[in-house]
ROVOSE-345878 format. One record per residue (C-alpha): residue number from 1; z negated, y, x. Coordinates in steps of 0.1 Angstrom, whole numbers. Each point is the difference from the previous one (the first is absolute). Last residue first. Layout:
BEGIN
- NUM | Z | Y | X
...
This chain:
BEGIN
- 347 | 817 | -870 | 486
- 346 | -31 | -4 | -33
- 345 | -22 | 17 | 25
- 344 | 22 | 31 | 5
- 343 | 8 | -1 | -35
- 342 | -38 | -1 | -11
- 341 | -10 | 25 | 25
- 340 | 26 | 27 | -13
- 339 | -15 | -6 | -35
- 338 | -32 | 7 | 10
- 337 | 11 | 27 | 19
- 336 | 15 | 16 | -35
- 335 | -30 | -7 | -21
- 334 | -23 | 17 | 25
- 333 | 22 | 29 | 1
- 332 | 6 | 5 | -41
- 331 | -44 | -13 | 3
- 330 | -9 | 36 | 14
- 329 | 4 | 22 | -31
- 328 | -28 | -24 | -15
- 327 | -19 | -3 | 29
- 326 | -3 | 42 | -5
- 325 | -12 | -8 | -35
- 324 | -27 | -21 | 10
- 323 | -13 | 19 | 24
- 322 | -3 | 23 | -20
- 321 | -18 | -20 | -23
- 320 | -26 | -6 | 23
- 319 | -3 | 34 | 8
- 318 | -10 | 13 | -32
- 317 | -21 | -32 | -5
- 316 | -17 | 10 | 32
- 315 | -8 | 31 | -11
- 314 | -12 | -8 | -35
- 313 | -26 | -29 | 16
- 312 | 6 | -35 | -13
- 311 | 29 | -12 | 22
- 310 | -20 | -18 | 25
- 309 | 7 | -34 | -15
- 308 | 30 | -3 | 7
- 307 | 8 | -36 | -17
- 306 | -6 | -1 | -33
- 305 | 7 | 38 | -2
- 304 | 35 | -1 | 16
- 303 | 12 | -25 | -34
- 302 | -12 | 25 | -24
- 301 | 19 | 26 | 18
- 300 | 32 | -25 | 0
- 299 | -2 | 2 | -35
- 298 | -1 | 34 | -7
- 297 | 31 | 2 | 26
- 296 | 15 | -19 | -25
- 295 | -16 | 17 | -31
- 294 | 22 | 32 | 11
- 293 | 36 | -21 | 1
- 292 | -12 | -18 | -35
- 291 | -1 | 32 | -21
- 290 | 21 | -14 | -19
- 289 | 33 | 9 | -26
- 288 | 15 | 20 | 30
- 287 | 19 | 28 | -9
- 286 | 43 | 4 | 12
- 285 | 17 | -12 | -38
- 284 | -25 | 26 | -18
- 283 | 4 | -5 | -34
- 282 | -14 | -40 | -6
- 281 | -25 | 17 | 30
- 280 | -23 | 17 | -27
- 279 | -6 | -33 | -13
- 278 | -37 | -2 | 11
- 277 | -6 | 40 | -10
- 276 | 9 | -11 | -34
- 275 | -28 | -31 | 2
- 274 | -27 | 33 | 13
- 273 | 10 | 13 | -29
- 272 | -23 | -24 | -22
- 271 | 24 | -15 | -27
- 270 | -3 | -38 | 9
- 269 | -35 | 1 | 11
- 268 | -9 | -2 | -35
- 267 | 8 | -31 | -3
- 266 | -28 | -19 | -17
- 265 | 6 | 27 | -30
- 264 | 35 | -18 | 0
- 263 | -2 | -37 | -2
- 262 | -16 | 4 | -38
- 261 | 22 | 29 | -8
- 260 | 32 | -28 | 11
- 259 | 27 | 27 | -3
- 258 | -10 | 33 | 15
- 257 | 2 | -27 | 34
- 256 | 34 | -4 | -7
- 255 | 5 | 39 | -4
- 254 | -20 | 3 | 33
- 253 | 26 | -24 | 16
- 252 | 31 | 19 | -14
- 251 | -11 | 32 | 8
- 250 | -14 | -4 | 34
- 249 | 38 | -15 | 9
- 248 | 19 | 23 | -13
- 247 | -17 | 31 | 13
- 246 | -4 | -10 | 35
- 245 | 38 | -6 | 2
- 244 | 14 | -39 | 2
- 243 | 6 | -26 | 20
- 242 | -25 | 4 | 30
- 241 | -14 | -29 | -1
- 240 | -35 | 18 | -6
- 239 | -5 | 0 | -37
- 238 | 12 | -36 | -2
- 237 | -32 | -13 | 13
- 236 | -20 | 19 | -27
- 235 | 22 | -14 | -26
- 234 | -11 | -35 | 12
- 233 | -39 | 8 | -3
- 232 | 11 | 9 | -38
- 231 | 18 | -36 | -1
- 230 | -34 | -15 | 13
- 229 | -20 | 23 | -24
- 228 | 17 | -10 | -31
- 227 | -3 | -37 | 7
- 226 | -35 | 3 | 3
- 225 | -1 | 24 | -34
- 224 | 21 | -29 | -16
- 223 | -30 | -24 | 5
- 222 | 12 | -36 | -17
- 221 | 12 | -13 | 29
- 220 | -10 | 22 | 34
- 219 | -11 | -30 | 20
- 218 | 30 | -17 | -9
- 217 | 27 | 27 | 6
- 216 | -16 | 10 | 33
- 215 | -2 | -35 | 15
- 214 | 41 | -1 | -12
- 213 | 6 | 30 | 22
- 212 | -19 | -14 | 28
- 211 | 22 | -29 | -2
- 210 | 24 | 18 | -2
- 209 | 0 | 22 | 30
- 208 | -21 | 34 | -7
- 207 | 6 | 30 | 16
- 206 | -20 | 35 | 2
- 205 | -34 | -19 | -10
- 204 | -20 | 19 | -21
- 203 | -1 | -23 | -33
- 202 | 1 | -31 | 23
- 201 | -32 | 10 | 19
- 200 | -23 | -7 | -26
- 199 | 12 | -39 | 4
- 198 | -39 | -9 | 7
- 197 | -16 | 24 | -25
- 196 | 23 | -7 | -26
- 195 | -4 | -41 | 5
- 194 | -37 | 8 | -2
- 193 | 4 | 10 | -32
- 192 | 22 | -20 | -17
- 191 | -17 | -28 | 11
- 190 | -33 | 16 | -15
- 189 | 19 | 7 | -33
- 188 | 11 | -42 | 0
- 187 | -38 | -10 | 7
- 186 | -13 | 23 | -28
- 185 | 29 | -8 | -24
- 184 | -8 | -38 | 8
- 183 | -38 | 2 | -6
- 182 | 2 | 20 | -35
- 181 | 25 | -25 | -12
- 180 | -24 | -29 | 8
- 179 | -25 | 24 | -14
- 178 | 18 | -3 | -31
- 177 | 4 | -33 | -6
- 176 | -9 | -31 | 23
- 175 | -34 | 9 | 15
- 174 | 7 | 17 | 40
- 173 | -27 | -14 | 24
- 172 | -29 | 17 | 12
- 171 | -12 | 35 | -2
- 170 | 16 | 27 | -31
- 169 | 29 | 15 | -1
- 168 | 8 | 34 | -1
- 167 | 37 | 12 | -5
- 166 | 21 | 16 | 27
- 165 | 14 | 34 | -15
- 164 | -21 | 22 | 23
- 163 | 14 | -13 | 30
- 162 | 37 | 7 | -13
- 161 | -6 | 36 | -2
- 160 | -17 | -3 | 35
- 159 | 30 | -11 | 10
- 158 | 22 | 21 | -16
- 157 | -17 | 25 | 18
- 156 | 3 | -11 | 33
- 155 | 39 | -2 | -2
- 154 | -2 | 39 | -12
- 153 | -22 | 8 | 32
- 152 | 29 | -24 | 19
- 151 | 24 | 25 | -12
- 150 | -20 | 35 | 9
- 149 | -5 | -15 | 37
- 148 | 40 | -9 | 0
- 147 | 6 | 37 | -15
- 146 | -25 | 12 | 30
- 145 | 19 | -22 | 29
- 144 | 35 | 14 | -14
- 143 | -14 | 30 | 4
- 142 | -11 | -1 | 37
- 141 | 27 | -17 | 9
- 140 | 26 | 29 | -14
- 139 | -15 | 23 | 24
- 138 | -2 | 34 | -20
- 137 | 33 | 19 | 9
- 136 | -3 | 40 | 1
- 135 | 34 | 11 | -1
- 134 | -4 | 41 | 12
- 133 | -11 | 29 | -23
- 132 | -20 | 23 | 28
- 131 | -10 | -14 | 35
- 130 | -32 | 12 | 5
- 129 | -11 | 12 | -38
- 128 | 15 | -33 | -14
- 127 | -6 | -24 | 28
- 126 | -36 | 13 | -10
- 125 | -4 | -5 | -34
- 124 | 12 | -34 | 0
- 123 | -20 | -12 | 26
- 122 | -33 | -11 | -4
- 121 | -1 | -16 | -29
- 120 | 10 | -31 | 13
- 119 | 31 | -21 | -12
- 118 | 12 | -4 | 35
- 117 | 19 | 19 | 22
- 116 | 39 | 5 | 2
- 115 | 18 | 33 | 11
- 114 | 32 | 14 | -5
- 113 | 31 | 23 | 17
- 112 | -22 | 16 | 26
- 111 | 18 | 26 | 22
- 110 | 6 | 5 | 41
- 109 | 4 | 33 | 18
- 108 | -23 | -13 | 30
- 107 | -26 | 27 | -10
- 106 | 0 | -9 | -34
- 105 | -8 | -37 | 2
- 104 | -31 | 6 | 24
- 103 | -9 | 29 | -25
- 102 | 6 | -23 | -32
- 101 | -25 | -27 | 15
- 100 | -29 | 25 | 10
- 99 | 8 | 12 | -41
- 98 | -7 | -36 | -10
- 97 | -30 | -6 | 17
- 96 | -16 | 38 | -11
- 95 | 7 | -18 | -35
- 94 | -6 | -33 | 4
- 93 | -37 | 18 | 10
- 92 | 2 | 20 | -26
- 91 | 2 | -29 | -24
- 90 | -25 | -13 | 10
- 89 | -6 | -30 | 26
- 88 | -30 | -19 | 3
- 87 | -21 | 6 | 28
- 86 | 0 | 0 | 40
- 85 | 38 | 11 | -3
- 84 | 29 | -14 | 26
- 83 | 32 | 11 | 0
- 82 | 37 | -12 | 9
- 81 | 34 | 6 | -2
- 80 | 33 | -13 | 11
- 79 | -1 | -37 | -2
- 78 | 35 | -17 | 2
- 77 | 9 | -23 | -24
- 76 | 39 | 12 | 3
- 75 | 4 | 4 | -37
- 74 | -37 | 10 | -15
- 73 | -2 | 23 | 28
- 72 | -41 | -4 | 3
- 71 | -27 | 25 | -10
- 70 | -41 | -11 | 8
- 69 | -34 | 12 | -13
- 68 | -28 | -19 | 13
- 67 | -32 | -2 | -16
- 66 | -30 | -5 | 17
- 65 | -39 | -7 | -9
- 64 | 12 | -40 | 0
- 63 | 37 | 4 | 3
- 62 | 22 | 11 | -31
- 61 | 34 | -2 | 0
- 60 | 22 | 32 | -9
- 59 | 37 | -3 | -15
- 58 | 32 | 23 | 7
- 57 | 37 | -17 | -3
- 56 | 27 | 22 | 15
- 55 | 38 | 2 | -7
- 54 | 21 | 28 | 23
- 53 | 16 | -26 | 19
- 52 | -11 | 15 | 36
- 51 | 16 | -10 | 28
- 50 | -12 | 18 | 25
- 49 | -32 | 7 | -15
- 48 | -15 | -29 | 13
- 47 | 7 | 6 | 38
- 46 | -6 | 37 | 2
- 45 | -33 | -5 | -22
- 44 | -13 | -25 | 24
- 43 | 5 | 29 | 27
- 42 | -12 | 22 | -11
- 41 | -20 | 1 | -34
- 40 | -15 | -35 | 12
- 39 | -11 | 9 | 34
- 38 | -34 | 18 | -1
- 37 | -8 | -34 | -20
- 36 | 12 | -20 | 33
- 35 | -20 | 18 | 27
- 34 | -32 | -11 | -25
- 33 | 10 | -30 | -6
- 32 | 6 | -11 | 36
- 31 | -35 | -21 | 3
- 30 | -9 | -9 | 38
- 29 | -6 | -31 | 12
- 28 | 28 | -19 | -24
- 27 | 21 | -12 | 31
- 26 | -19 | 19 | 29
- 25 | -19 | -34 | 12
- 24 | -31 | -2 | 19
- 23 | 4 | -8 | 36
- 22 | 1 | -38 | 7
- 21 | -36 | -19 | 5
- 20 | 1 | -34 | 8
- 19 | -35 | -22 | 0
- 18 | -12 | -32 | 15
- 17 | -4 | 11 | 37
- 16 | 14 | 37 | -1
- 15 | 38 | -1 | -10
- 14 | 20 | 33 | 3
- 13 | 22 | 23 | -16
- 12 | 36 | 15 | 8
- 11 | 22 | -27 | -5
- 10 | 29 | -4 | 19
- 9 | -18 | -21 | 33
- 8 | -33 | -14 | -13
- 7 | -31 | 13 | 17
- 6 | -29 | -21 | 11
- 5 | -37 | 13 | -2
- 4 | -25 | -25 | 12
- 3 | -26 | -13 | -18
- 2 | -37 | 8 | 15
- 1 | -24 | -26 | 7
């Protein structure tokens, strides 16, 4: 017996017996990345240039075999720039990167007043023979996360300083005398122990309330290095309040740290130049102390790779992040119908 075919009035398909077919769907059928990558130095450009702040932050993120090199206005958060490399960037390739940048920025009449990356090799010798002796601002995150690193190493070793300090004692129960001393010291130098692994996070933390204050102060008693390190980790946090020159404020922390000798060959990290480059914005009022508005769209790229799982071929990651891009200088529209609907609806 054959089911008949019936036709539904607006919709263009059709049921046969069991089964309804509708025509295949355009949404998503055909992959615009290539159309929008021919599109970025147009007409992207047009849009994301037009109010250019002159502040960038440049950063590359690595994707299986790829690596994606990527320049955002570190003031409006808009992406300008992108490449993609099928192995790991050199310093020629930030290089030729770079200069592709500075003809875009050259050809509209515009000028870069600073740049932020972080603390990789990769590009101090090129902003310097692209774009000459401009602020070059290491993301503060980045070394504040290294100095906290370098801290909890110098919590760990205390630890294992105190570890070797715990007496032997032998099997079974204490005997009154001395290894009834032996057993206590052991069982009050674990404590102490395992109390400084647990609170670790107290000499790092940016604030403490007081009760976190007074955890601190009882789990550092009797170790002055501990207490040393927390108000060194302090100092760090006041090198980027902006309340002083770059000068003043390195010079009285790594004098402080020239102080405790014990404290200070743990801290070494302290007068790398990479921490100079980090305060570089305490004199420039204008430069970003992060990198944040390039690992944003970092981020996001992470977050399209859970899901698209397409994106593993160079050309369609190209395009992909077109398209990306181009939503981007879309969603000033979508955000303004959106709000149009919501007063309509709301009366």
């Amino acid at each position: 017996m054959v089911c008949p075919t019936v036709a539904l009035p607006g919709i263009c398909g059709e049921i046969t017996g069991s089964s309804f077919r509708l025509p295949q769907s355009r949404t998503g059928s055909r992959h615009r990345g290539k159309k929008s990558e021919t599109r970025i130095e147009t007409d992207y450009l047009h849009w994301a240039l037009r109010e250019f702040s002159g502040y960038i932050a440049a950063d590359e993120l690595y994707d299986g075999p790829f690596c994606v090199l990527s320049i955002v206005d570190n003031r409006h958060y808009k992406r300008l720039l992108y490449d993609v490399l099928d192995h790991d960037p050199t310093h020629v390739d930030i290089m030729r990167f770079f200069h592709r940048f500075k003809n875009i920025l050259d050809s509209r009449g515009l000028t870069l007043q600073g740049i932020t990356t972080d603390a990789s090799p990769l590009y101090p010798k090129p902003i310097r023979e692209v774009f000459g002796d401009i602020p070059h601002q290491i993301c503060r995150f980045h070394v504040i996360a290294e100095l906290t690193r370098t801290i909890l190493r110098a919590v760990a070793k205390v630890r294992k300083t105190l570890h070797t300090h715990i007496p032997s004692v032998p099997r079974g129960r204490p005997r009154a005398g001395k290894d009834s001393r032996c057993a206590q010291k052991k069982k009050r130098l674990e404590h102490k122990i395992a109390q400084l692994f647990e609170h670790r996070y107290l000499f790092v933390q940016h604030r403490l309330t007081p009760r976190e204050a007074r955890s601190l102060r009882r789990i550092s008693r009797g170790q002055p290095s501990l207490r040393t390190l927390r108000e060194i980790m302090d100092e760090v946090y006041r090198l980027f309040d902006r309340r002083c020159r770059t000068d003043t404020a390195l010079a009285k922390l790594r004098s402080r740290v020239r102080r405790f000798k014990a404290v200070g060959k743990k801290l070494q990290k302290l007068f790398s130049p990479s921490v100079e480059k980090a305060l570089t914005f305490l004199d420039e009022e204008l430069l970003p102390s992060t990198s944040n508005a390039v690992e944003r769209g970092n981020r996001r790229h992470r977050k399209m790779q859970k899901t698209v799982y397409r994106v593993r071929a160079m050309s369609i990651l190209r395009g992909r992040i077109a398209l990306d891009m181009f939503r981007d200088a879309q969603a000033e529209n979508r955000n303004g119908t959106s709000h149009l609907l919501h007063l309509d609806r709301a009366g």
